[in-house]
C-alpha positions as CSV (number, residue, x, y, z in Angstrom):
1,X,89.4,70.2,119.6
2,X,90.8,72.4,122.3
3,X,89.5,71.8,125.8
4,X,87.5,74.6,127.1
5,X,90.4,74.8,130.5
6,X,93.1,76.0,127.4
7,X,92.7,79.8,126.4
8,X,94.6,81.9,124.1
9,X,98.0,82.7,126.5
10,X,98.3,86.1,127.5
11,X,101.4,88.1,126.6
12,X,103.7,89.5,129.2
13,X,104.1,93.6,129.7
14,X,107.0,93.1,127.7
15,X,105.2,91.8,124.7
16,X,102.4,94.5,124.2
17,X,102.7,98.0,125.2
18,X,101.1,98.6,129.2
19,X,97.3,99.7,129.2
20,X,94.5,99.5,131.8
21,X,92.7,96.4,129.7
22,X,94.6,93.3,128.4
23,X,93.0,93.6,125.4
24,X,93.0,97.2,124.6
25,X,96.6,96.5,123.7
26,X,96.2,96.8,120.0
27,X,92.6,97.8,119.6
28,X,93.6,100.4,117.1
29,X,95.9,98.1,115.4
30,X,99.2,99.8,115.1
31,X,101.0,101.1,117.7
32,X,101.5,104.5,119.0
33,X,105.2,104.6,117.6
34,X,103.5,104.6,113.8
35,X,103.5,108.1,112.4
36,X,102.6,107.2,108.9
37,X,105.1,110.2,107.7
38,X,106.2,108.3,104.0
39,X,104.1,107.9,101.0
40,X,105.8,105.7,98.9
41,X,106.7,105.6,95.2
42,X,107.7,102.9,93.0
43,X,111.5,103.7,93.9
44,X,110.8,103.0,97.5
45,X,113.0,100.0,98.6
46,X,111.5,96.4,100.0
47,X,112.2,97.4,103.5
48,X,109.8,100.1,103.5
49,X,107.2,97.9,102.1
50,X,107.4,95.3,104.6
51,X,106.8,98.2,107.2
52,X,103.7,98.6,105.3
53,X,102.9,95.1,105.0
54,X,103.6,94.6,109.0
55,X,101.2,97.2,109.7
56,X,98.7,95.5,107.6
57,X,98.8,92.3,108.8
58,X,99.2,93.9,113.0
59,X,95.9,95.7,112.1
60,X,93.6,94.5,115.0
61,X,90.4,92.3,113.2
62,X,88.2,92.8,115.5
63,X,85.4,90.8,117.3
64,X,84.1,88.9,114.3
65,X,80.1,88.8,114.5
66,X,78.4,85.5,115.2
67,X,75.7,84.7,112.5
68,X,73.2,82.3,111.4
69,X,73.1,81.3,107.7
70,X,70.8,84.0,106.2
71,X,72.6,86.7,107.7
72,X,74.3,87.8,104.3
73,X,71.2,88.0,102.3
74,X,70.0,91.4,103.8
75,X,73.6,93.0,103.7
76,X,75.9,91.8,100.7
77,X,79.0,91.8,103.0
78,X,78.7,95.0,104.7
79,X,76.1,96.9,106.2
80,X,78.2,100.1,106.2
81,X,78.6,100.3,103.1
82,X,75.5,100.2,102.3
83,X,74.3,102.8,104.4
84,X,76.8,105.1,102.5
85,X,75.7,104.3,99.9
86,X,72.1,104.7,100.0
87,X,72.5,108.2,102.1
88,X,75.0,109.3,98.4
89,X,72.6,108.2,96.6
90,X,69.2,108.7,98.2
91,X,68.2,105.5,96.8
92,X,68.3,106.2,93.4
93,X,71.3,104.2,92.3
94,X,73.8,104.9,89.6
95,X,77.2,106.7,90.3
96,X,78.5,109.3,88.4
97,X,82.7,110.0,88.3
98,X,82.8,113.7,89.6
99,X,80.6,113.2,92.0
100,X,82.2,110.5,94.3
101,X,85.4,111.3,93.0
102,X,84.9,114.6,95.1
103,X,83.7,113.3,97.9
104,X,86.3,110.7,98.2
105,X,88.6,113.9,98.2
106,X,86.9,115.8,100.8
107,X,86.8,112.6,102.8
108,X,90.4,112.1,102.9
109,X,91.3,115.6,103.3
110,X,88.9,115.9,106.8
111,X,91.1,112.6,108.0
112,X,94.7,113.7,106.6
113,X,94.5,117.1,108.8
114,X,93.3,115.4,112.2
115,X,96.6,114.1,112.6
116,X,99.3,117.1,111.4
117,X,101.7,114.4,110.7
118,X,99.5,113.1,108.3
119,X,99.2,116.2,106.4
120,X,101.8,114.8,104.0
121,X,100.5,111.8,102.9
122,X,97.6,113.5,102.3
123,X,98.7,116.1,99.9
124,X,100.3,113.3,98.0
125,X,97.4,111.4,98.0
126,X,95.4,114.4,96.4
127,X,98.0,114.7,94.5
128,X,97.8,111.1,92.5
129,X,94.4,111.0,92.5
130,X,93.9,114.7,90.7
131,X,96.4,112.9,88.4
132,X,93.9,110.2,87.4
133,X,90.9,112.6,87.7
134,X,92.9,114.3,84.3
135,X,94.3,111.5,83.0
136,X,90.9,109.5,82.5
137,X,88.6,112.6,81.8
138,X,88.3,110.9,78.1
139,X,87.3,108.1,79.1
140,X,83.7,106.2,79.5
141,X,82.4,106.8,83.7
142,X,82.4,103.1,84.4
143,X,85.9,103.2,82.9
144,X,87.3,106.0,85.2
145,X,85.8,104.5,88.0
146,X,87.5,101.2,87.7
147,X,90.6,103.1,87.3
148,X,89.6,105.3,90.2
149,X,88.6,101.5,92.6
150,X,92.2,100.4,91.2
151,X,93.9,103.4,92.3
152,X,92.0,102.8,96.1
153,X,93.2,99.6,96.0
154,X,96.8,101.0,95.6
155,X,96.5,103.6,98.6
156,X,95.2,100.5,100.8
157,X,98.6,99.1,100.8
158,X,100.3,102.3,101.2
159,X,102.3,103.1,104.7
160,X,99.3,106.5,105.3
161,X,96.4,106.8,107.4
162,X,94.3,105.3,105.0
163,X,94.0,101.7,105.5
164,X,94.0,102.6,109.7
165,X,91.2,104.8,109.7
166,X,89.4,102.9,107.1
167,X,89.5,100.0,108.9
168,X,88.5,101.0,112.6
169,X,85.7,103.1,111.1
170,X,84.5,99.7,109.5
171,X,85.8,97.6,112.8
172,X,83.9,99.7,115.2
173,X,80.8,100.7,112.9
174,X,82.1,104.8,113.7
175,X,78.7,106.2,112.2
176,X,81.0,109.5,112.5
177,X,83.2,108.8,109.7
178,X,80.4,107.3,107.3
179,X,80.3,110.6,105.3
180,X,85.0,110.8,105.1
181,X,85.5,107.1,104.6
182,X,82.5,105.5,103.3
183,X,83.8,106.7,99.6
184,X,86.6,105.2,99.7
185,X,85.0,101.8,101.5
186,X,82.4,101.8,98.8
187,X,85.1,101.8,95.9
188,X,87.3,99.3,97.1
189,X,84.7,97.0,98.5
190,X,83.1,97.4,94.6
191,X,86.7,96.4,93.3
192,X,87.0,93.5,94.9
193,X,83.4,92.1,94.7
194,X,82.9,92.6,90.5
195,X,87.0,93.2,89.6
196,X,86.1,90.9,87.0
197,X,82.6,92.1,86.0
198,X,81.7,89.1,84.2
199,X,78.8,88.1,86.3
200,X,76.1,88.3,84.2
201,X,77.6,87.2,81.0
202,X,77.3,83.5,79.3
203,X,81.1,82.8,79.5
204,X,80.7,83.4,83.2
205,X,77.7,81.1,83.7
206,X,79.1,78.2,82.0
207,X,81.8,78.3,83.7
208,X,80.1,78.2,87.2
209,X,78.2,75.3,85.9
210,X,81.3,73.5,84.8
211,X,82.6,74.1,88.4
212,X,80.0,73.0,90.7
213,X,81.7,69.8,91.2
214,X,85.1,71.6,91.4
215,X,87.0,72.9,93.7
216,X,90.4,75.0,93.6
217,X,91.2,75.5,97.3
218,X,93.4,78.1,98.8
219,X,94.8,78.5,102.2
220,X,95.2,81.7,103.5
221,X,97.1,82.9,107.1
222,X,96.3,85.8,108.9
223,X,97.4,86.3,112.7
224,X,95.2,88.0,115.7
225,X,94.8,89.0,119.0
226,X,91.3,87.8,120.4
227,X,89.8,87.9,123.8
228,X,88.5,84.3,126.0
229,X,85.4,85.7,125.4
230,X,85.6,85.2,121.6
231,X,87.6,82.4,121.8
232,X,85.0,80.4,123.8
233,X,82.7,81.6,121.1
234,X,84.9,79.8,118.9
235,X,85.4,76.5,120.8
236,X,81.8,76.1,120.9
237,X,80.7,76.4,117.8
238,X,83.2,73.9,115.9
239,X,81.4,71.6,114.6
240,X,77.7,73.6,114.4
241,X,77.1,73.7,110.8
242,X,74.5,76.8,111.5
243,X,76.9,78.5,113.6
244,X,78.7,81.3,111.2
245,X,80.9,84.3,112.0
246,X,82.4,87.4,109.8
247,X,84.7,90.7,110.3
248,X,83.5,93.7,109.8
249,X,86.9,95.4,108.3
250,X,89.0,94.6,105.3
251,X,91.4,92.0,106.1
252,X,95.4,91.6,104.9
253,X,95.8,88.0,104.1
254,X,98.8,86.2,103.5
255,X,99.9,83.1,101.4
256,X,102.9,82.5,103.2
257,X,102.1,81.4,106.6
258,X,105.4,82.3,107.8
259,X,104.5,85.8,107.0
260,X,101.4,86.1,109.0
261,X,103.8,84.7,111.8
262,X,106.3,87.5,112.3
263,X,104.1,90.4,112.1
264,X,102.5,91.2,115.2
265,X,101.5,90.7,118.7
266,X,99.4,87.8,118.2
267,X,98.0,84.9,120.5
268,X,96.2,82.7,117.8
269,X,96.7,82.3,114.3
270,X,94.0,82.3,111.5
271,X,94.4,79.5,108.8
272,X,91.8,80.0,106.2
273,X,90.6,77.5,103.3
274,X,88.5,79.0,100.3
275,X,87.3,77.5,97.5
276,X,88.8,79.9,94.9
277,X,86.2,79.8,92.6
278,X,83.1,80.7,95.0
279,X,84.9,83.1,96.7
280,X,85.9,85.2,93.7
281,X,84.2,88.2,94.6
282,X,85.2,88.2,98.4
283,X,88.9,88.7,97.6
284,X,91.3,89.6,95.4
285,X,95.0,89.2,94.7
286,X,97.1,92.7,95.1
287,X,100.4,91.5,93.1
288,X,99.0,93.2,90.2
289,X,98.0,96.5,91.9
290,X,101.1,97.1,93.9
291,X,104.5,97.9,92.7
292,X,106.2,94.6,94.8
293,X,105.3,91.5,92.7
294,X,106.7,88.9,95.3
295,X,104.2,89.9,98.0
296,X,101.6,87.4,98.1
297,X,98.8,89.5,99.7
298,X,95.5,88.5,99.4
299,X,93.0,91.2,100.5
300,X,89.2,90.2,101.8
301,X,86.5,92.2,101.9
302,X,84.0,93.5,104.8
303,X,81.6,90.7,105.7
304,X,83.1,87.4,104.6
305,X,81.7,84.8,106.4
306,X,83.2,82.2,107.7
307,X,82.8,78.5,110.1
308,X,85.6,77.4,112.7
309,X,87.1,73.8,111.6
310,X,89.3,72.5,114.1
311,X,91.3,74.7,116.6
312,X,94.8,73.4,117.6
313,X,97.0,74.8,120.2
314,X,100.8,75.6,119.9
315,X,101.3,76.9,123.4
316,X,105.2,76.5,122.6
317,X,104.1,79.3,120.2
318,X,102.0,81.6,122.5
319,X,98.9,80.6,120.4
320,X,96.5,79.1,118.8
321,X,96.2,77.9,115.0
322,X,92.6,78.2,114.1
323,X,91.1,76.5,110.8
324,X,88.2,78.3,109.6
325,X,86.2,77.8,106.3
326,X,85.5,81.3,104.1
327,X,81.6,80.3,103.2
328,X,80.6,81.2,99.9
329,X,78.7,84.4,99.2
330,X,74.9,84.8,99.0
331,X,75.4,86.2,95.5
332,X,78.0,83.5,94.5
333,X,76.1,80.7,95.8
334,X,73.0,82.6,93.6
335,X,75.0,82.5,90.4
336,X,77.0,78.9,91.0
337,X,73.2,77.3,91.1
338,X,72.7,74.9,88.1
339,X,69.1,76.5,87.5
């Protein structure tokens, strides 16, 4: 455990562009230098893709939210979310194809033309997804919207506006943007917490009952720039077993911690352990759903909760290597009980 005298070390003028608050460096996580002026295709070469991946993984997290235990059984994962969801829907449930597929349109149109140099993207971006819109029209609605959630999933790793204003709309709870992004939160969050849809069949069950005494861990890296405040946070509450904490946002993983390293003006570094089977619906693999098999992206969704471990310092390394445990879902630990 860290002594409460060691903080995260602060980074010289040098190291984050000048601004009135030490810690309003990055608080829109990419810099001011990003224009977000490429869309790319599959014939787009691996620099511009680790452009894309830097930005992802520079994206600022956030203050992560203390909680106690029960906190995810009101909101599964996100609160936003849900409040788009039950102002489209008026509380009646059930999504129809044409009907979100248009407001996810007119969401990203009102975002593309804030910024003219984003105008591009977004006419692509209309583009591909009028493309889908024709090319599934045969198929069954849940059908075209999982192609339509995959297709979201894709534009999240993209080098647009998307994943930015996204994520600080989610980051900052931006009530503003609920009716332009919450679409597009809504489909990928649904991606990622049923991708495989198998939670109510019998395969599924046994399964989870076959696993209860299993575990397939995975460790996870993702680097940050926190404030004392929210590191003291942290310092206190290793080792508090009721003492929880979760982002908001989507978060860029890596697999490779040497990855999470490079990108970035960070002062601590995130290493996170998940049991792979009860954290299933909290994440998801993108090698399948980008066009660049060799990155080893994992993507997390809005509200995962998680404990701080141990907290070591590197101070060679300007930071801090943080352990943290990804807790299980409310729903997951619903369907991994044996009765």
């Amino acid at each position: 455990m860290v002594p409460m005298s060691e903080q995260p070390r602060k980074y010289s003028s040098q190291s984050v562009s000048s601004t009135t608050s030490k810690y309003d460096t990055v608080s829109e996580g990419v810099s001011q230098d990003d224009t977000d002026d490429s869309f790319h295709d599959c014939s787009d070469n691996q620099s511009q893709n680790d452009d894309a991946l830097r930005k992802r993984l520079s994206i600022q997290l956030g203050k992560a939210l203390r909680c106690g235990v029960d906190m995810d059984e009101q909101f599964y994962g996100s609160a936003y979310v849900d409040a788009w969801l039950l102002t489209f829907t008026q509380g009646k449930g059930g999504i129809q194809f044409d009907a979100i597929f248009n407001k996810l349109i007119a969401g990203i149109e009102v975002e593309g033309r804030i910024d003219p140099k984003d105008e591009k993207n977004m006419n692509k971006i209309v583009k591909t997804l009028s493309i889908l819109k024709n090319e599934t029209i045969r198929l069954k609605n849940k059908n075209r919207i999982k192609r339509l959630q995959q297709c979201c999933v894709t534009l999240d790793t993209q080098d647009t506006y998307v994943c930015r204003v996204v994520n600080t709309a989610l980051r900052e709870e931006d009530q503003s943007k609920l009716r332009t992004v919450g679409p597009f939160c809504y489909l990928l969050f649904n991606y990622i917490s049923y991708h495989e849809n198998h939670h109510s069949s019998i395969s599924y069950r046994f399964r989870q009952l076959s696993q209860l005494f299993e575990s397939e861990m995975t460790t996870l890296y993702r680097g940050d720039f926190i404030s004392d405040e929210l590191f003291e946070e942290y310092q206190k509450s290793i080792d508090q077993s009721t003492i929880y904490f979760k982002w908001r946002s989507f978060i860029s993983t890596s697999t490779s911690e040497q990855v999470a390293r490079q990108y970035g003006d960070h002062n601590i570094l995130y290493e996170l352990q998940l049991d792979h089977h009860s954290a299933e619906d909290q994440c998801i693999k993108l090698t399948s759903l980008t066009q660049f098999s060799e990155e080893k992206e994992i993507l997390l969704r809005p509200g995962v909760r998680f404990r701080i471990i141990k907290i070591e310092s590197h101070v060679c390394e300007f930071r801090h290597k943080i352990k943290i445990e990804i807790l299980p879902s409310y729903i997951s630990s619903l369907y991994r009980a044996p009765f």
